[in-house]
C-alpha positions in Angstrom: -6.7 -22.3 -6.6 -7.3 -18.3 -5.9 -4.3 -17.6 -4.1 -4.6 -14.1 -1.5 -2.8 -11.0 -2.5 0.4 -10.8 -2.5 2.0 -7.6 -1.2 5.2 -6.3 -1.3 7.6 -5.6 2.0 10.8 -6.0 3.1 13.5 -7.4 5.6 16.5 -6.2 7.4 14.2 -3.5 6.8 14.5 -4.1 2.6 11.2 -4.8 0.8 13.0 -8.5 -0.1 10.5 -9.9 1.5 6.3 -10.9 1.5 3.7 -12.1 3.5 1.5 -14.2 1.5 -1.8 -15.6 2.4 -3.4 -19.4 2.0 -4.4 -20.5 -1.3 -8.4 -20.9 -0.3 -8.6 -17.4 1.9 -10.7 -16.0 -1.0 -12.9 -18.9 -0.8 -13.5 -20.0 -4.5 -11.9 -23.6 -5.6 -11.4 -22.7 -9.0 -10.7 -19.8 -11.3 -13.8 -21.0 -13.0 -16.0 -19.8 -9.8 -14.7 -16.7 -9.8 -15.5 -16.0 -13.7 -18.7 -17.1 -14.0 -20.1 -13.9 -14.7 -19.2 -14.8 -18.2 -17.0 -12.1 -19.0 -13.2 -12.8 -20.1 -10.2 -11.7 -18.6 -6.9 -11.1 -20.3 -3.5 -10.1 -18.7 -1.9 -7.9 -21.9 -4.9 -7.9 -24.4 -3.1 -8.2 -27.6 -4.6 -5.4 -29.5 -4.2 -1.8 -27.9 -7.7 -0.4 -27.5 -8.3 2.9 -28.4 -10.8 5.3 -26.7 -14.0 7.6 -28.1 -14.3 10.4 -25.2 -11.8 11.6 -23.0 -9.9 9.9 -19.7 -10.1 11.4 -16.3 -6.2 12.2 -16.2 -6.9 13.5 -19.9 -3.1 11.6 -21.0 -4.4 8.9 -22.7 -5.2 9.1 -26.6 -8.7 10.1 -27.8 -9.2 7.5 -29.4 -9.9 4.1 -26.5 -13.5 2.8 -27.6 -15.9 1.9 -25.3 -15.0 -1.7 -25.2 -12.4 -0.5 -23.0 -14.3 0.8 -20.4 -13.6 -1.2 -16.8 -15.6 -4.4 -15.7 -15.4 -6.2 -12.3 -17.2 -8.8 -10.5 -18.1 -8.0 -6.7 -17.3 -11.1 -4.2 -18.8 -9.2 -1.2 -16.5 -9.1 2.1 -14.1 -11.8 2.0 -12.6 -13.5 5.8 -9.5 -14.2 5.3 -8.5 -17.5 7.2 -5.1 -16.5 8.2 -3.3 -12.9 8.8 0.0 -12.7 6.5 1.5 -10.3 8.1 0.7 -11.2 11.9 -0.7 -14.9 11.3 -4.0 -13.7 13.5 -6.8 -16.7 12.8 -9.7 -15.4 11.5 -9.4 -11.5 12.4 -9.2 -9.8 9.0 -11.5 -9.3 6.1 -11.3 -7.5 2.6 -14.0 -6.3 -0.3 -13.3 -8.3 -3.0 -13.9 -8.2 -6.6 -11.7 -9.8 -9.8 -11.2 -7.1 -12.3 -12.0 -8.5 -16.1 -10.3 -5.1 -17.2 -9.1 -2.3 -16.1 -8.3 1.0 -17.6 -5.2 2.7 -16.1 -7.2 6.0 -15.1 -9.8 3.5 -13.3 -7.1 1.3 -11.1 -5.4 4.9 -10.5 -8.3 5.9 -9.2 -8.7 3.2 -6.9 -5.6 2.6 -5.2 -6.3 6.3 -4.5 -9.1 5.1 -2.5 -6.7 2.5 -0.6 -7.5 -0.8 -3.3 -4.7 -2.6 -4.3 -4.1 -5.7 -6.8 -2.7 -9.3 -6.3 -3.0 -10.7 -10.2 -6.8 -9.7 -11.3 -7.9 -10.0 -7.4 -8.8 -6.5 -6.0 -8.9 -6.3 -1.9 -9.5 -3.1 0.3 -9.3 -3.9 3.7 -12.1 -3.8 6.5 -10.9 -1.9 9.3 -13.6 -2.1 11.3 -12.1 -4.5 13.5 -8.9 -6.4 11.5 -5.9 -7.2 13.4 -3.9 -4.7 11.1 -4.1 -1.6 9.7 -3.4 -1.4 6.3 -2.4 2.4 5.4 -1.8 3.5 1.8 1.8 5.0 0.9 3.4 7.2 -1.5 6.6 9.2 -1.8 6.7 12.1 -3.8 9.5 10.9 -6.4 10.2 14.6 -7.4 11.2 16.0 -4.0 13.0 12.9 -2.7 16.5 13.2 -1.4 19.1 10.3 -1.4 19.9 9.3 2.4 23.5 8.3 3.6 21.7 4.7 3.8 21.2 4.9 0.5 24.4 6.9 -0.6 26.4 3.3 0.9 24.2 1.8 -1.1 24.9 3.2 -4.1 29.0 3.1 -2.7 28.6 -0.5 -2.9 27.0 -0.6 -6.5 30.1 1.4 -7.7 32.5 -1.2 -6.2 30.7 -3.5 -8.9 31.0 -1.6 -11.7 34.5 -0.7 -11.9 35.1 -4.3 -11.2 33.2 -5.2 -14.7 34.2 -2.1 -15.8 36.7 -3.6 -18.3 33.9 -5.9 -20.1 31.2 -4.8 -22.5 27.7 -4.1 -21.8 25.0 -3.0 -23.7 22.5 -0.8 -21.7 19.1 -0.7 -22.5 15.6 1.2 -21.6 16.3 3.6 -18.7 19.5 3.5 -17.7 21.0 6.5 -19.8 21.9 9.3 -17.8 20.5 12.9 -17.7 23.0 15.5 -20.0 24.3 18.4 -18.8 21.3 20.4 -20.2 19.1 18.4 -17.8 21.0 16.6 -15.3 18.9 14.9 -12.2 21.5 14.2 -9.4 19.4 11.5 -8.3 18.8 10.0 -11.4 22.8 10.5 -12.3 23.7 8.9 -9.1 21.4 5.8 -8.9 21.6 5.1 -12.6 25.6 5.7 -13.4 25.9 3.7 -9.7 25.9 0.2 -11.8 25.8 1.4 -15.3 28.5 -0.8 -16.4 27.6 -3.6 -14.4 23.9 -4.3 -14.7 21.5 -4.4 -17.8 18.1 -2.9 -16.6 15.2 -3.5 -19.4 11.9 -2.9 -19.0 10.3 -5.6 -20.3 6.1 -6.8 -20.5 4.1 -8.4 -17.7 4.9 -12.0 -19.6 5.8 -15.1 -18.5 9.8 -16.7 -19.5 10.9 -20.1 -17.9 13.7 -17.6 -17.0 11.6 -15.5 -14.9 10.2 -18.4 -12.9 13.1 -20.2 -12.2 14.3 -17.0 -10.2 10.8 -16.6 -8.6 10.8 -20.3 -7.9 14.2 -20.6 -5.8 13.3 -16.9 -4.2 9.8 -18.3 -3.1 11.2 -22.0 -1.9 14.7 -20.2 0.0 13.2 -16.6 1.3 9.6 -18.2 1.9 9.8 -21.3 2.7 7.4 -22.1 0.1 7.9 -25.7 -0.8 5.1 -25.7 -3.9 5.4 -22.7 -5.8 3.9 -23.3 -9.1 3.8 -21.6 -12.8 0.5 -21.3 -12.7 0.4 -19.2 -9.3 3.5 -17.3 -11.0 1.4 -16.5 -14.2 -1.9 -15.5 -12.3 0.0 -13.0 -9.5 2.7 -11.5 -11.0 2.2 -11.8 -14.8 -1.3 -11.8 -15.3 -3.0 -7.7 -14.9 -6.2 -6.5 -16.0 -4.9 -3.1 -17.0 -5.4 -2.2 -20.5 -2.0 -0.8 -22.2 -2.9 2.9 -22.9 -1.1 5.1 -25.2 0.4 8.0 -23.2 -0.8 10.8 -25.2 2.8 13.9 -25.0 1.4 17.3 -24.5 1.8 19.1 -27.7 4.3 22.3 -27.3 3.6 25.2 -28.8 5.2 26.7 -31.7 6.1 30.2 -31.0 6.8 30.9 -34.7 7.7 29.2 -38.3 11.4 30.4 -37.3 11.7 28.1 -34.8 9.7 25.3 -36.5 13.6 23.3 -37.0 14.5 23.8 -33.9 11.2 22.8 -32.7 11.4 19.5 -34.9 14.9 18.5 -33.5 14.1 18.8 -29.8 10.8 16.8 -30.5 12.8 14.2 -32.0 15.4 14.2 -29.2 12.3 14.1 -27.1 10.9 11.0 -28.8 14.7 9.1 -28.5 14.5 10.0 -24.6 10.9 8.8 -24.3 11.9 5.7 -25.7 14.7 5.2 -23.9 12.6 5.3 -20.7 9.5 3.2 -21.9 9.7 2.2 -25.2 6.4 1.5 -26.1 4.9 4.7 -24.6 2.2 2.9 -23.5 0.4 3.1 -19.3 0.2 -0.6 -18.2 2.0 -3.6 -16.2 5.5 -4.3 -16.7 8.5 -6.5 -15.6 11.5 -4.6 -14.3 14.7 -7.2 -15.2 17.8 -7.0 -13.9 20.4 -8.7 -15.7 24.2 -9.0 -14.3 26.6 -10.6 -17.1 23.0 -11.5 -19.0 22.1 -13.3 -16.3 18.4 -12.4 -15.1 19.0 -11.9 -11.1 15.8 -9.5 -10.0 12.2 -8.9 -11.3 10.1 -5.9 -9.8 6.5 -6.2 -11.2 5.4 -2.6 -11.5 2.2 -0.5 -12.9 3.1 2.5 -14.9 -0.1 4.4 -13.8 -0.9 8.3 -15.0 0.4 10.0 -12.2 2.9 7.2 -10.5 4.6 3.8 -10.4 3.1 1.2 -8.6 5.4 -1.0 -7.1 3.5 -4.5 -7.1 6.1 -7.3 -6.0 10.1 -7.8 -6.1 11.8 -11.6 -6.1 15.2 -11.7 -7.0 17.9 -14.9 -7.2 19.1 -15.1 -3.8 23.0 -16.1 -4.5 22.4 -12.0 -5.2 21.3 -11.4 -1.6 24.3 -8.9 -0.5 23.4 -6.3 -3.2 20.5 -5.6 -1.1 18.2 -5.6 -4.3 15.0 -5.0 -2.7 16.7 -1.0 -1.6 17.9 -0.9 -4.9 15.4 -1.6 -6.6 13.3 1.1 -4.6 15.4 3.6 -6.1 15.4 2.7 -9.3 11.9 2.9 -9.3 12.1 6.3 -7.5 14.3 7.7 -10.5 12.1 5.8 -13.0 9.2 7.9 -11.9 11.4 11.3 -12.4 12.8 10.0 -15.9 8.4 9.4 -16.7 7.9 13.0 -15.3 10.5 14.7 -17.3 10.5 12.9 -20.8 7.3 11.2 -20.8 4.2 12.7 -18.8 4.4 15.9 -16.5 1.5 14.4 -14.7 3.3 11.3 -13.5 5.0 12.3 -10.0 4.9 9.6 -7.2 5.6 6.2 -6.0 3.6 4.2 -4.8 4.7 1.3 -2.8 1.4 -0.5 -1.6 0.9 -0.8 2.4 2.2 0.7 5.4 1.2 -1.6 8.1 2.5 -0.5 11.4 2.3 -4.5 13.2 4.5 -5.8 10.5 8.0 -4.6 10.8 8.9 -5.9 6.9 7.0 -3.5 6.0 7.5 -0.5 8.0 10.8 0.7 5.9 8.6 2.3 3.4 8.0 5.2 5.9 12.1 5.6 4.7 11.7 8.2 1.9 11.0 11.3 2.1 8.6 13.2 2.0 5.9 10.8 1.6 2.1 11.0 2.4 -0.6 8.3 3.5 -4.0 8.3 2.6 -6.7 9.0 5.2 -9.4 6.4 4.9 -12.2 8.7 5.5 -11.9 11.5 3.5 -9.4 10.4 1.0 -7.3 13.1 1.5 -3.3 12.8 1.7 -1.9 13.4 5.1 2.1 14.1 5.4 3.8 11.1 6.8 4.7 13.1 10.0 1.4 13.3 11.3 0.3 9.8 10.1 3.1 8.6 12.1 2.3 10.5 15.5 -0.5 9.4 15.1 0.3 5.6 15.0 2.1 5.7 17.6 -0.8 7.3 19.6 -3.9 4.7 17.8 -1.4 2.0 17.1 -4.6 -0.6 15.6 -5.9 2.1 13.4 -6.6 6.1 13.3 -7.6 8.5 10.7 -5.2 11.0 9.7 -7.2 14.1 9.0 -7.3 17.2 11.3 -10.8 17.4 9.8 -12.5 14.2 11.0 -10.4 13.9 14.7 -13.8 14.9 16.5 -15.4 11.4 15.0 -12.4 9.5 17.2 -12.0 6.7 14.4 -9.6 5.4 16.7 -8.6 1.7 17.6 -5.9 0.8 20.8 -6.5 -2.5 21.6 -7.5 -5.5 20.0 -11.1 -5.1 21.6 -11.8 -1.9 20.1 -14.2 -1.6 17.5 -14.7 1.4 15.0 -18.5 3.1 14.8 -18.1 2.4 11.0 -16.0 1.0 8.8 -13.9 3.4 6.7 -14.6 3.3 2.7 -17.0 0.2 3.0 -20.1 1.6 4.6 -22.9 4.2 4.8 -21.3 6.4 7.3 -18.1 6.6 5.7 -20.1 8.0 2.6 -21.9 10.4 4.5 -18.3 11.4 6.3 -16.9 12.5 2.8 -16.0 15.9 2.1 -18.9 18.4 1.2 -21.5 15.7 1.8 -24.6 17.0 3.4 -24.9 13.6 5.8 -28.8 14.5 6.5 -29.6 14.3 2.7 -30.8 10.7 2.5 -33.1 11.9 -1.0 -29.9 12.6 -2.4 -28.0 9.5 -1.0 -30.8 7.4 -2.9 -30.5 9.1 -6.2 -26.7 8.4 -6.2 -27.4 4.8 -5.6 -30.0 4.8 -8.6 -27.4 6.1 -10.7 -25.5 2.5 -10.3 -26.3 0.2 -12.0 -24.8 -3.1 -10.8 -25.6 -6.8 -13.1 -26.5 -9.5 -11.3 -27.1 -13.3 -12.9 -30.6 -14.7 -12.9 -28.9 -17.4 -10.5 -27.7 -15.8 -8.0 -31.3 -13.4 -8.1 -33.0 -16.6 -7.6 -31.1 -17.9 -5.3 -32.5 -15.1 -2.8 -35.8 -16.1 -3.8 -37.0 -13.3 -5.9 -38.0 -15.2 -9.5 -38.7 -18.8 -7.3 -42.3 -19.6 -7.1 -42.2 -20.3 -3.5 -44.2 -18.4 -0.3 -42.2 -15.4 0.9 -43.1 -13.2 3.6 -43.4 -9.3 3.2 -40.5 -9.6 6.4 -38.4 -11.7 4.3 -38.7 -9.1 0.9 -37.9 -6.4 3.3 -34.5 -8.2 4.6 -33.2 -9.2 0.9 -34.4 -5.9 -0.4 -32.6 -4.2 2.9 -29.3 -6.7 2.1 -29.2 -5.6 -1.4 -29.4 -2.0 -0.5 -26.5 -2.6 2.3 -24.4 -4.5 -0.8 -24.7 -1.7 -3.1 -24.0 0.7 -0.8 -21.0 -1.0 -0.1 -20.0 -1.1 -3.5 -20.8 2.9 -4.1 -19.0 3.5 -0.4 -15.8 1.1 -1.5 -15.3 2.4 -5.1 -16.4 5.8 -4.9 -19.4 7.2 -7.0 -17.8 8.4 -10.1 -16.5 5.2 -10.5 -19.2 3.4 -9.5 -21.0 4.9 -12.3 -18.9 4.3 -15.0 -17.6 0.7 -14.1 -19.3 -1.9 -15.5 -19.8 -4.1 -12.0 -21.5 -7.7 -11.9 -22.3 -9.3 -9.2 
């Protein structure tokens, strides 16, 4: 069964926490129905691909062929049965499509356009009239500053390490501390806060029995979830569709053959430090273990992407409750974006950590670090969190965020209100983006002939265009009209320039 996305928030106001979604709110029975296009979908493809042209961040190697380009299968606005986060009936509907692979430049480019992931399910919400508003959030990692909260914290941490401070651990992956030649305070202070006392590895997006027994009693205690299966744990929070990448270093320059040793030994301290933060140097989905004593006791699921971490999920053993792992986990992933930035990618800067949704108070703590930016909807531009919030509190069902767009009133108060268009899945919202001419309708077409979107013979004659049967000229004007609305949709919900260079199926 398709279970709904999961998304990750918090309580008390920690992300420990999730609001989850029935099994059969996508409306497919099987995982069959859902991959019928024919295409296969693998998690962590076995072989790395390799790619012929060049990436839009321009970090990944030169040499991913184009087997590796991205291919996902359109479901068409989705009604999801039951609200997770405010258990509304019926109120709420999402775009969307099951990504058979991903590249990491393609998925970064789309939670830039407010998507997120849930396994291989991709979901943007329609905001048109949901009973939530579903805001993306990140924090720029670089600038962020610890907060007294999270000082205690880290107080607390300590208290735990010089209690284990007498036994032997072995630390591995990215829990070295700067040297005095490049110390982080941040990084020094959340990673020497439990260096003694907890093993962090970052490990692959794979399954363990060990893994799912901590997922199982967090799901069955935290969520009351009295069914939690491996199967559900292997499609949500192991499975991915993004293709590992090789993170390609920029070269440095040498200045002259003088300094070619010195040169060689600081690229080689370079290369120790890279793999000390992410040994296999690779863009992709990981696992994020916590181990106390060698016992595992947290996993954050995270997305190295090529310019942030993408928090997807936390579930931790809950006999660990009082360490307040979901906060701490936050800021490991904070420093583990810093540590990316400064020995692995320049390029990599921010945190992303899913959803804002202003009705759901588990997830409201996100708005904690600072500074942070959401995305307006509209013209995808990122709006400082100050605004975003004033304006909230002014719209609290939904608002746009940009100064530029405030004269179009995308505003909803009350549950009755109803936006003129729905932001990033329609016509309007295409015509509202930046530099768009909105009276060009020749052009709009020759952007939509530019898609090219495959559709099975099935599903063609299903609507009657290959069956030998009478049809009106009214009829082939409404399927031809529906299949203009659906690809415009499509163009509107992933943007044109990846539109173009997706392979989509429908």
């Amino acid at each position: 069964m398709w279970a709904a996305p999961y998304e990750r928030n918090g309580s008390d106001p920690t992300r420990d926490d999730m609001a989850r979604y029935s099994d059969t709110e996508c409306g497919f029975e099987s995982d069959s129905d859902c991959n019928s296009d024919g295409y296969s979908s693998s998690s962590n493809d076995s072989s790395r691909s390799s790619s012929n042209g060049s990436s839009s961040s321009g970090l990944l190697d030169n040499s991913v062929n184009q087997s590796a380009k991205s291919r996902i299968h359109m479901y068409g606005i989705i009604r999801r049965t039951k609200c997770g986060y405010c258990s509304a009936e019926g109120n709420s509907q999402y775009l969307g499509a099951r990504a058979h692979r991903l590249t990491c430049d393609d998925y970064q480019a789309l939670i830039d356009r407010g998507w997120r992931r849930s396994g291989n399910l991709l979901y943007l919400t329609d905001h048109k009239k949901a009973c939530c508003a579903y805001y993306t959030i990140r924090t720029s990692a670089l600038e962020a500053k610890l907060s007294s909260s999270d000082k205690k914290l880290l107080r607390k941490w300590r208290k735990i390490q010089r209690s284990e401070e007498t036994q032997q651990h072995t630390t591995v992956g990215n829990t070295t501390t700067s040297t005095d030649s490049d110390k982080d305070d941040l990084v020094d202070s959340v990673l020497s806060s439990a260096s003694g006392a907890v093993d962090m590895r970052i490990e692959s997006a794979s399954f363990s029995e060990e893994k799912y027994k901590v997922f199982e009693r967090y799901q069955r205690e935290i969520h009351n979830d009295k069914k939690p299966t491996r199967h559900g744990f292997r499609d949500f929070l192991c499975s991915s569709p993004l293709i590992p990448q090789r993170i390609s270093t920029p070269a440095s320059t040498k200045e002259s053959k003088a300094s070619t040793q010195v040169q060689v030994q600081q690229e080689q301290k370079q290369l120790q430090q890279q793999q000390q933060v992410l040994p296999n140097n690779d863009f992709g989905s990981y696992h994020q273990c916590y181990y106390i004593k060698n016992r595992l006791v947290a996993v954050g699921v995270i997305d190295i992407l090529p310019k942030c971490v993408s928090s997807v999920y936390l579930f931790y053993d809950t006999e660990f409750s009082y360490l307040s792992l979901g906060s701490y986990s936050s800021l490991r992933e904070i420093a583990l974006v810093r540590q990316l930035h400064r020995y692995v990618h320049p390029d990599i800067n921010y945190y992303y950590m899913g959803y804002y949704i202003p009705s759901c108070s588990k997830m409201t703590y996100k708005a904690r670090w600072r500074p942070s930016d959401m995305l307006d909807l509209v013209t995808m531009h990122w709006i400082p969190i100050e605004r975003c919030l004033e304006r909230i509190r002014q719209h609290p069902l939904f608002t746009s965020f940009d100064p530029a767009i405030d004269s179009l009133n995308l505003v909803r108060d009350c549950t009755d209100d109803e936006l003129q268009f729905s932001p990033v899945l329609s016509l309007e919202s295409i015509k509202c983006a930046p530099g768009w001419d909105s009276s060009d309708e020749e052009e709009l077409h020759r952007l939509l002939g530019s898609v090219v979107i495959w559709v099975r013979s099935g599903a063609v004659q299903s609507i009657g265009i290959y069956q030998r049967v009478p049809i009106t000229l009214a009829q082939l004007t409404q399927i031809g009209q529906a299949l203009s609305n659906f690809a415009f949709q499509i163009v509107a919900g992933l943007g044109n320039d990846l539109a173009k260079r997706m392979i989509i199926s429908a």
